[in-house]
GURONU-534439 format. One record per residue: residue in three letters; z, x, y of N, C-alpha, C, O in turn. Coordinates in steps of 0.02 Angstrom, whole numbers, plus 32768, in hexadecimal, padded with zeros to 4 digits. Each point is the difference from the previous one (the first is absolute). Last residue first. Example, Ala and Ser with C-alpha at 12.3 -4.5 7.8 and 13.67 -1.06 7.14 Angstrom:
BEGIN
SER816282827F908003802A803B80257FD98037800880198037
ALA7FF47FF67EAB80007FD3803B8000802D803C802180347FFF
***
This chain:
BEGIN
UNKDDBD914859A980077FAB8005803C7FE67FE3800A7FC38001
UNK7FA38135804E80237FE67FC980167FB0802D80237FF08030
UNK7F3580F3800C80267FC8802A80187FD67FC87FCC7FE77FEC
UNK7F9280E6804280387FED7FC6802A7FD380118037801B8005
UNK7F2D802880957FC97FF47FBA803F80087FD07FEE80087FC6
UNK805C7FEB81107FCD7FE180027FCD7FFC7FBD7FD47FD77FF1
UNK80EB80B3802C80127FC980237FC67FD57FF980157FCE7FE4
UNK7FC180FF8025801C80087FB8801C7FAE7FF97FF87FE77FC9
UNK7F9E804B81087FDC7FFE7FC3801A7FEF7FBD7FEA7FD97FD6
UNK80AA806680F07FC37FCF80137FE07FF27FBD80217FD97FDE
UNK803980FB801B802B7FB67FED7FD27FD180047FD97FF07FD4
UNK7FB880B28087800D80147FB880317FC87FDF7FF17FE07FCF
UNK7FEF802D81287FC47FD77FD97FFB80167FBB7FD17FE57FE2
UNK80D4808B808880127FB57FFF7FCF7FE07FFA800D7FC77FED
UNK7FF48120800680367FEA7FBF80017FA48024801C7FD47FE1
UNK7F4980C3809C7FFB7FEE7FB280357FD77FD87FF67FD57FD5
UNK80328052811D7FC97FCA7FEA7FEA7FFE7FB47FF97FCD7FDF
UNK80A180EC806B80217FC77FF37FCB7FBA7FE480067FDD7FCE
UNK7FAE80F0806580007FF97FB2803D7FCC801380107FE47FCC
UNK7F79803D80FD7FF77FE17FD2800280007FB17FDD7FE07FD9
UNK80B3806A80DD7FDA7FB780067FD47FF77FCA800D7FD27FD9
UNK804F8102802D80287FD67FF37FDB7FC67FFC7FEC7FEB7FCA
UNK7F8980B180A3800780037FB3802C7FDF7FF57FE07FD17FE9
UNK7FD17FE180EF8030802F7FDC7FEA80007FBB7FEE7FCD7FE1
UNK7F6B7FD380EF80327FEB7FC1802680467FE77FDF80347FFD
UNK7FB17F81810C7FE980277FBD805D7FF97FD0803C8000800E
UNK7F6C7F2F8071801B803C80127FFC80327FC280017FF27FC4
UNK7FFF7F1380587FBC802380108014804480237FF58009803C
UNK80A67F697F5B80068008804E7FBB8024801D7FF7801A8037
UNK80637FB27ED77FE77FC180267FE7800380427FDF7FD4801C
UNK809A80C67F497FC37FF07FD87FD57FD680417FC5800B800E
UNK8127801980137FDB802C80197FC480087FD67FEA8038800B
UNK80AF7F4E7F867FD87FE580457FEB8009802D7FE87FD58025
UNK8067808D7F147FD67FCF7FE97FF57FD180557FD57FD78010
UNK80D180D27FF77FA6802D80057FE47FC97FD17FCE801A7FE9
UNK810A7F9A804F7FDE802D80337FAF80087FF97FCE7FF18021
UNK80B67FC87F1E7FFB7FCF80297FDB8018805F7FD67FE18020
UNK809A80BD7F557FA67FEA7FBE7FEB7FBE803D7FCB8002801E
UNK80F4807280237FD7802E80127FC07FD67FDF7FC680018012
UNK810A7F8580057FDA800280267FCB803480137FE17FFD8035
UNK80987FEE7EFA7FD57FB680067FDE800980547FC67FEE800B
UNK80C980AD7F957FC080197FEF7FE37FBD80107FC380008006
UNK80F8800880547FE28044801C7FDB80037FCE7FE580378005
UNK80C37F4D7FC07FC97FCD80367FD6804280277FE57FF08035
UNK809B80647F187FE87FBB7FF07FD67FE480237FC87FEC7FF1
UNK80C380BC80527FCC801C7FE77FCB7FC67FDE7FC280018005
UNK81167FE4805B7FD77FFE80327FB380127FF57FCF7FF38023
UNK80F3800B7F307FEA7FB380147FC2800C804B7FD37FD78009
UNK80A780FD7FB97FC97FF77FD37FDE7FA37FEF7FCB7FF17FE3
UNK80D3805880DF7FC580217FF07FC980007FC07FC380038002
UNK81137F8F80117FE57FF8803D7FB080317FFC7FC87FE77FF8
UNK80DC80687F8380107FB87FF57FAC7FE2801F7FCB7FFE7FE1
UNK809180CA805B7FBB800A7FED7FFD7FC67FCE7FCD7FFF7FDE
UNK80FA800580B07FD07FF9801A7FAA7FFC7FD97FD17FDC8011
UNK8122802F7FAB7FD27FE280027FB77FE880277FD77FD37FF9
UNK80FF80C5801D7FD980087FDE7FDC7FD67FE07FE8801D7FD0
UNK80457FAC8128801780497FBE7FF480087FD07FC380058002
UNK801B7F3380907FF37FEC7FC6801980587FE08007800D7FC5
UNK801B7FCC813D80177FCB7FC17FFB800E7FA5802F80007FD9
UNK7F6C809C80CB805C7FF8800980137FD87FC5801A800C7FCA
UNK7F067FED805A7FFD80427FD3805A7FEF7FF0801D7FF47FCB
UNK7F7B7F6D80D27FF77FF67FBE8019803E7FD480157FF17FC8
UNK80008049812380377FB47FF07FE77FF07FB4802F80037FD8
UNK7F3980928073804380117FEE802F7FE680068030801A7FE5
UNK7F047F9C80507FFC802A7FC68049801B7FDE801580037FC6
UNK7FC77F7A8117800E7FD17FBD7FF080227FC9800B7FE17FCC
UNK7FF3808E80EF803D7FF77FEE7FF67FD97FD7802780057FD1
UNK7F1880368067801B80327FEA805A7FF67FE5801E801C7FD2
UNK7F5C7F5580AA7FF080097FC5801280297FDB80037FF37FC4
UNK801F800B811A80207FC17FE07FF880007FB3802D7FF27FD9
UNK7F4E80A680A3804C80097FF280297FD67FE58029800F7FD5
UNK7EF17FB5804F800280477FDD804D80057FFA801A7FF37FCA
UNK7FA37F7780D3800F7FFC7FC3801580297FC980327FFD7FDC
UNK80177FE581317FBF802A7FD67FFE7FE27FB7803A7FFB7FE9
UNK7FEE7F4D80CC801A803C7FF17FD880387FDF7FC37FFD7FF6
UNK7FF37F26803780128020804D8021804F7FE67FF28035801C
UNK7F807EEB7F57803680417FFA800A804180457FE580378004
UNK7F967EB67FA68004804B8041805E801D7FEA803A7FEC8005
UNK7F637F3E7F777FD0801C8005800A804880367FD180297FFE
UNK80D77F2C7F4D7FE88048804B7FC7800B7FFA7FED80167FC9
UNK80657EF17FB18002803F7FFB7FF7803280537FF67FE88038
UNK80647F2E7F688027802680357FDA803A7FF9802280308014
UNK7FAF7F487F357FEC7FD280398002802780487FD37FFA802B
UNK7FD780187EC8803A802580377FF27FE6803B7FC87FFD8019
UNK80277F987EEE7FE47FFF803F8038803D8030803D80048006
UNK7F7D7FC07EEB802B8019802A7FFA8006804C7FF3803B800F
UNK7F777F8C7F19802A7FD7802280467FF8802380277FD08004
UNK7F1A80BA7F8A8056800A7FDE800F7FBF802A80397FEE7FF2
UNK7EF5804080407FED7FFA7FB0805980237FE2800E801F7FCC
UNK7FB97F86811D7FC47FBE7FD8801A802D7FA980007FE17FCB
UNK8076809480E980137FBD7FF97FD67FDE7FB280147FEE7FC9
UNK7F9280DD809180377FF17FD080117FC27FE77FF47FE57FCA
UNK7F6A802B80DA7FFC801C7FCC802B7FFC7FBD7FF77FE67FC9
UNK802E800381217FFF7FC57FE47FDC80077FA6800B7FDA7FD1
UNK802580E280C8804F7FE67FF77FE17FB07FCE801F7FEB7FCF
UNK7F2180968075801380117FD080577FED7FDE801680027FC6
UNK7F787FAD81037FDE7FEF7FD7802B80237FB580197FDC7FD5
UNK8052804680FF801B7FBF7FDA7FB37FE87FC880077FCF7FDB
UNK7FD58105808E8047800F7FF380147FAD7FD4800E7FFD7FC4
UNK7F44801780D87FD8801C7FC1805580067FD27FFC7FE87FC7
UNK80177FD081147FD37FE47FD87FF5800E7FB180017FDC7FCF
UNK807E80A680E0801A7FC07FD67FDA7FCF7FCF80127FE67FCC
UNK7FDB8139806D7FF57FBE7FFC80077FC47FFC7FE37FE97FCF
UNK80B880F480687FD57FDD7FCC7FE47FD1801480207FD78022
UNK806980FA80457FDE7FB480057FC87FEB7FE17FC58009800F
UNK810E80CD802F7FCA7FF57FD37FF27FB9800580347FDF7FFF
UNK804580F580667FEC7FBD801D7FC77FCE7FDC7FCA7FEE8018
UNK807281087F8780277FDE802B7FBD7FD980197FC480097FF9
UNK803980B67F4B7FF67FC1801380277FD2802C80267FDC7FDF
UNK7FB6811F7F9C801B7FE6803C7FEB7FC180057FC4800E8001
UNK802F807D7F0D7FDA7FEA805580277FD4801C801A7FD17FE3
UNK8071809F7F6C7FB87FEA7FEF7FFB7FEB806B80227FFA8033
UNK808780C37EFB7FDD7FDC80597FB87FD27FE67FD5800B7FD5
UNK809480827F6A80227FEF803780177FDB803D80367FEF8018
UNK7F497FEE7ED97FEF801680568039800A8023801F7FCC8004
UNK7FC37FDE7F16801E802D8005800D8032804B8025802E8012
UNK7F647F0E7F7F80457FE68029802E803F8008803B7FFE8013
UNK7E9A7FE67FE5803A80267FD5803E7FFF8037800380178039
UNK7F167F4A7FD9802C803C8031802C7FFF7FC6800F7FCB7FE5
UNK7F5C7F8380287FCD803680048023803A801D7FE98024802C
UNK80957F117F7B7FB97FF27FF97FCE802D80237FC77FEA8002
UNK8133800F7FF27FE8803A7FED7FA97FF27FED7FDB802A7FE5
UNK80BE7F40809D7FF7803280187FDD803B7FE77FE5802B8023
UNK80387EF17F707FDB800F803C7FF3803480277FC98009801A
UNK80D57FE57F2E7F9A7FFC7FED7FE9800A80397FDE8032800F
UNK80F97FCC80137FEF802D7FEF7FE280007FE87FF180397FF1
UNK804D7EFA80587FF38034803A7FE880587FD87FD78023801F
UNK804D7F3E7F3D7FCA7FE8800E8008803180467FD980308000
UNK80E47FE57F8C7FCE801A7FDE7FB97FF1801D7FD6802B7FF5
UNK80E27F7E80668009804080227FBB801A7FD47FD3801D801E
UNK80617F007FBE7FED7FFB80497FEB805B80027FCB80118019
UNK80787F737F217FCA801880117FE8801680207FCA801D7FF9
UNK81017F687FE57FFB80347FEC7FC8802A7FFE800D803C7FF6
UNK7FF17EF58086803E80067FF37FF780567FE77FF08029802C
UNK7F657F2580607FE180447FC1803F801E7FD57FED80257FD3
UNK7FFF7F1D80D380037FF07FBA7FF6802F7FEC7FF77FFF7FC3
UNK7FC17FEF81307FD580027FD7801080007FB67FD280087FD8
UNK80D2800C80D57FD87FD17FFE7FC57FF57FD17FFD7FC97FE3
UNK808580E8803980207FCE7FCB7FED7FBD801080147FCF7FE0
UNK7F7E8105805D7FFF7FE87FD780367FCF7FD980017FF17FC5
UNK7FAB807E811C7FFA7FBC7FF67FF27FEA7FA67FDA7FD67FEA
UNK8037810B809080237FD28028800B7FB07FED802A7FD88017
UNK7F5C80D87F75804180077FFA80267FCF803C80387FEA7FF6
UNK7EE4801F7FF080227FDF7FD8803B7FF77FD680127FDC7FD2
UNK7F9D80A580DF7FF87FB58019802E7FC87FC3802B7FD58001
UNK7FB9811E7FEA80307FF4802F7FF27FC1800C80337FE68015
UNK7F0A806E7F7C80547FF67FCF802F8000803C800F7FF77FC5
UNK7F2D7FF980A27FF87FD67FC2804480147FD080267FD67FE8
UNK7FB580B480BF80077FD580317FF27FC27FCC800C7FCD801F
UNK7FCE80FF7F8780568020802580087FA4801680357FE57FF0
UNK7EF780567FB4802C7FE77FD4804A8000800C802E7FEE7FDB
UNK7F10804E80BA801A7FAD7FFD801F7FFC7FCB80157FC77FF8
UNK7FA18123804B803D7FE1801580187FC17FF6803B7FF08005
UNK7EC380598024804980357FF6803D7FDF800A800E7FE48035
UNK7EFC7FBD7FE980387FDB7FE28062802B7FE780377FEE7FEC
UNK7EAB803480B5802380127FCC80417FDA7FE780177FF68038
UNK7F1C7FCF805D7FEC80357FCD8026802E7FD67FEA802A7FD9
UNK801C7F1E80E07FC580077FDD8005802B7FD17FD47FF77FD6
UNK80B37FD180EC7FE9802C7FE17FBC80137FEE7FD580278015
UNK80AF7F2F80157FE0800080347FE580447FFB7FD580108029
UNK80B47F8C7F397FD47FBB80077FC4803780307FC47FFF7FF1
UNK8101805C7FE17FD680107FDC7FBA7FDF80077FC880187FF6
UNK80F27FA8809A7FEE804580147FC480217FD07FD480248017
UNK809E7F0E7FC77FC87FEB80257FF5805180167FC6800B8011
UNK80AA7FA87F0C8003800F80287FD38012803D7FD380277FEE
UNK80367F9B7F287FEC7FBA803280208025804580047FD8802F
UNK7FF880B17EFE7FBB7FFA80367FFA7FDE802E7FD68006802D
UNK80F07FE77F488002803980307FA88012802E7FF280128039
UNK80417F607F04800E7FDC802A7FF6803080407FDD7FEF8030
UNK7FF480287ED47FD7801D803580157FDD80517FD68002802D
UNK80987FC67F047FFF804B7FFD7FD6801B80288002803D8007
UNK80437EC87FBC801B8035803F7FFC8051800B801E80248028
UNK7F837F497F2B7FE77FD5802C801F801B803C7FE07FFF8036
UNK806D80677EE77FB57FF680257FDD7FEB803E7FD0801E8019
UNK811E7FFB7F8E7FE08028801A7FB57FF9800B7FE180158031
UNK80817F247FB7801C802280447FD8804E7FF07FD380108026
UNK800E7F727F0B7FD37FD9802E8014803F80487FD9802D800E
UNK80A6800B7F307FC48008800B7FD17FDD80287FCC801F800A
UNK81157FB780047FFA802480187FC1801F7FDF7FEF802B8028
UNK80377EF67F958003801080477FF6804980077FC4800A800A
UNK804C7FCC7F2D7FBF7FF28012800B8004804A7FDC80278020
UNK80E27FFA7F847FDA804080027FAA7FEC80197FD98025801F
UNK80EE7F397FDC7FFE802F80427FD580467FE47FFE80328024
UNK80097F2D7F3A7FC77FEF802D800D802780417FD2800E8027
UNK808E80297F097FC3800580017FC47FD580457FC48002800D
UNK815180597FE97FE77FD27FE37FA5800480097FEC80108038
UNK80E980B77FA87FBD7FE780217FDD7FCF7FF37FD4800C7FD7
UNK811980907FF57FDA7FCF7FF37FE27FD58032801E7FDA8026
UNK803181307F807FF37FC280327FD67FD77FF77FC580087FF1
UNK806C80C47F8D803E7FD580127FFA7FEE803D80278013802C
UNK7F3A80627F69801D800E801D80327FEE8022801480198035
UNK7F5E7F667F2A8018805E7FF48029801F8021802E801A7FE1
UNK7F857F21807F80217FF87FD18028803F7FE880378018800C
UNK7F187FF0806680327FF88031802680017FDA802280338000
UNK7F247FB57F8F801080588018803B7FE98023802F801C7FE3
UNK7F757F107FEF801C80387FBE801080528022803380227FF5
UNK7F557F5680AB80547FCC7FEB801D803B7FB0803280247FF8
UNK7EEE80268046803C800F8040803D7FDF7FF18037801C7FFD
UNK7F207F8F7F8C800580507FCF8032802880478028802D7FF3
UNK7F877EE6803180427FFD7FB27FEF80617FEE8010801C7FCC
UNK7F677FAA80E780427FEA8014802980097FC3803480218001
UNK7EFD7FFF7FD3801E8040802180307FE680218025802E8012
UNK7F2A7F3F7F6280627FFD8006800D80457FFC8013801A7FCC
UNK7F097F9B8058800F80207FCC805780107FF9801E80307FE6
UNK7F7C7F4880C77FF97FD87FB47FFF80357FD37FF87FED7FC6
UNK8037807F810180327FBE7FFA7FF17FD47FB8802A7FEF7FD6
UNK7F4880D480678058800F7FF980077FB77FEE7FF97FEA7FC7
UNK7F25802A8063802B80547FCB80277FF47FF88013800C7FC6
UNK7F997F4F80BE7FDA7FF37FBB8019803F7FC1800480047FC3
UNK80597FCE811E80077FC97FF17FE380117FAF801C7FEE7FCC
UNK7FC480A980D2803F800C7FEE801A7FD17FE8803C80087FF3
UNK7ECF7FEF805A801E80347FC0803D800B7FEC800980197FC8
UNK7FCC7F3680E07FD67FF47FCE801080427FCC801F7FF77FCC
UNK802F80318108802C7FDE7FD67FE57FD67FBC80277FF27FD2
UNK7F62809C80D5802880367FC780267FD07FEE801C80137FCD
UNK7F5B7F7B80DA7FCD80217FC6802F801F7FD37FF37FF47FC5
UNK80827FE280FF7FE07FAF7FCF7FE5800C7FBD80107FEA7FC9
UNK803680BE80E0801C7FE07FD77FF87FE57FBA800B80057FC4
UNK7F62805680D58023802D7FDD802F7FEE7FD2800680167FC8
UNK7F947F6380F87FD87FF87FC5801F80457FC37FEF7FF67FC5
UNK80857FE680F57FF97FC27FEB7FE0800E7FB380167FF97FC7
UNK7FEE80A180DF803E80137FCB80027FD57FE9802480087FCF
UNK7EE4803F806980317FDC801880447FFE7FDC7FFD80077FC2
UNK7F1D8090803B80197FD27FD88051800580188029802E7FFA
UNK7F29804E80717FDA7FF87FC980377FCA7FD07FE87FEF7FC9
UNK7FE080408147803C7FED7FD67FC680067FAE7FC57FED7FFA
UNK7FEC80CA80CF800B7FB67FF7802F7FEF7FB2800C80267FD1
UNK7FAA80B780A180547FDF800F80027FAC7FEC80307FD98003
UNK7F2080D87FE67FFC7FD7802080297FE3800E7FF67FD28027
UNK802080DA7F437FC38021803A80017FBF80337FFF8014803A
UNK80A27FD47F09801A804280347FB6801A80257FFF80348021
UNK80507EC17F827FD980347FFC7FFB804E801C7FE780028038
UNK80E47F747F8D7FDB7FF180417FC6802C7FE1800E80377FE7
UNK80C47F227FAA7FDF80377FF37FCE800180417FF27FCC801E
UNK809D7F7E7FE58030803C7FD87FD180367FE1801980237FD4
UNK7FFA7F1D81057FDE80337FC9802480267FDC802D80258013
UNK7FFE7EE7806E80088035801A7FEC80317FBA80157FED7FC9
UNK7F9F7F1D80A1800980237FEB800380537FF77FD18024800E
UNK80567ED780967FF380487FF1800C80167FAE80307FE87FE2
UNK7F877F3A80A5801C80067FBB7FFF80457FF77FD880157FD6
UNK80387F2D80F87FEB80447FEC801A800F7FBA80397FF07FEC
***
């Protein structure tokens, strides 16, 4: 069986309009062609810098690959799966994951800024309370496609990862908000303005692949699509031999 699990649902027919596989796959071609060969890793390694931390340029390519490729993980949850029709909340169950399992994943200093892309990828960190989520079970399947994902493009394998969270998350999460706030005091907005970094790669990277899902298109989506068949081009008819 080769399940695939949806990351967009048509809202009159509930059918899958585009898979978290194919969500992926498709937005790492743009986050490959905007960022990475445009060395947005060396403009994060320099800001860190600034800020008196030093960030080697490939644990940052890693943590632009993780927030991407883990920022919709929380759909792989089988309650949404069964749904059909809404996703509330998977950024609570996608940054806590990858709070559980980031020193496996090599992310070292990156780890807290990237959970806080993830979380603020469609929610202001200013919230009090977020949704209740207990007994949570992810897909395995669909879960080691995108774990292998990585692997193939940081070559970091998570071997030991969780697919079922028994506890509430939401709260758990909540303490890892403020175990990070405790720690880092006044550095925290340290942390925040590095989180802002990978928080625009996964909003442009988002809606260039929400282009794909045969689903009605965002104004975002597609003046992102302009500016990258606008490169595309500029790339293509000025190309220096």
């Amino acid at each position: 069986m080769n399940h695939s699990c949806a990351a967009f649902f048509d809202k009159d027919t509930k059918e899958c309009k585009q898979t978290i596989e194919d969500h992926i796959t498709s937005g790492i071609k743009f986050l490959e062609e905007m960022y990475i060969k445009r060395r947005y890793d060396g403009y994060i390694t320099r800001l860190a810098h600034n800020l008196k931390i030093n960030i080697p340029r490939a644990e940052v390519q890693r943590a632009l690959y993780a927030s991407y490729i883990f920022h919709d993980i929380g759909k792989l949850f089988k309650g949404y799966q069964e749904m059909k029709t809404n996703f509330s909340g998977h950024e609570i169950i996608s940054s806590y994951w990858v709070y559980v399992h980031g020193e496996e994943m090599s992310l070292g200093s990156t780890l807290y800024p990237v959970i806080y892309a993830i979380l603020l990828h469609h929610h202001d960190i200013r919230r009090s309370s977020v949704r209740k989520l207990t007994d949570i079970e992810l897909c395995e399947e669909c879960l080691k496609k995108l774990i292998k994902v990585y692997m193939d493009k940081t070559g970091v394998n998570i071997r030991d990862f969780i697919h079922k969270f028994e506890e509430e998350v939401s709260q758990q999460l909540l303490k890892v908000m403020g175990e990070i706030k405790r720690k880092m005091q006044k550095n925290t907005s340290i942390v925040i303005r590095l989180a802002y970094t990978f928080l625009q790669v996964i909003h442009s990277v988002d809606n260039y692949s929400s282009l794909y899902r045969s689903g009605k298109q965002t104004l975002l989506s597609k003046e992102v699509a302009k500016v990258y068949f606008s490169v595309w081009r500029l790339r293509e008819n000025f190309s220096v031999e």
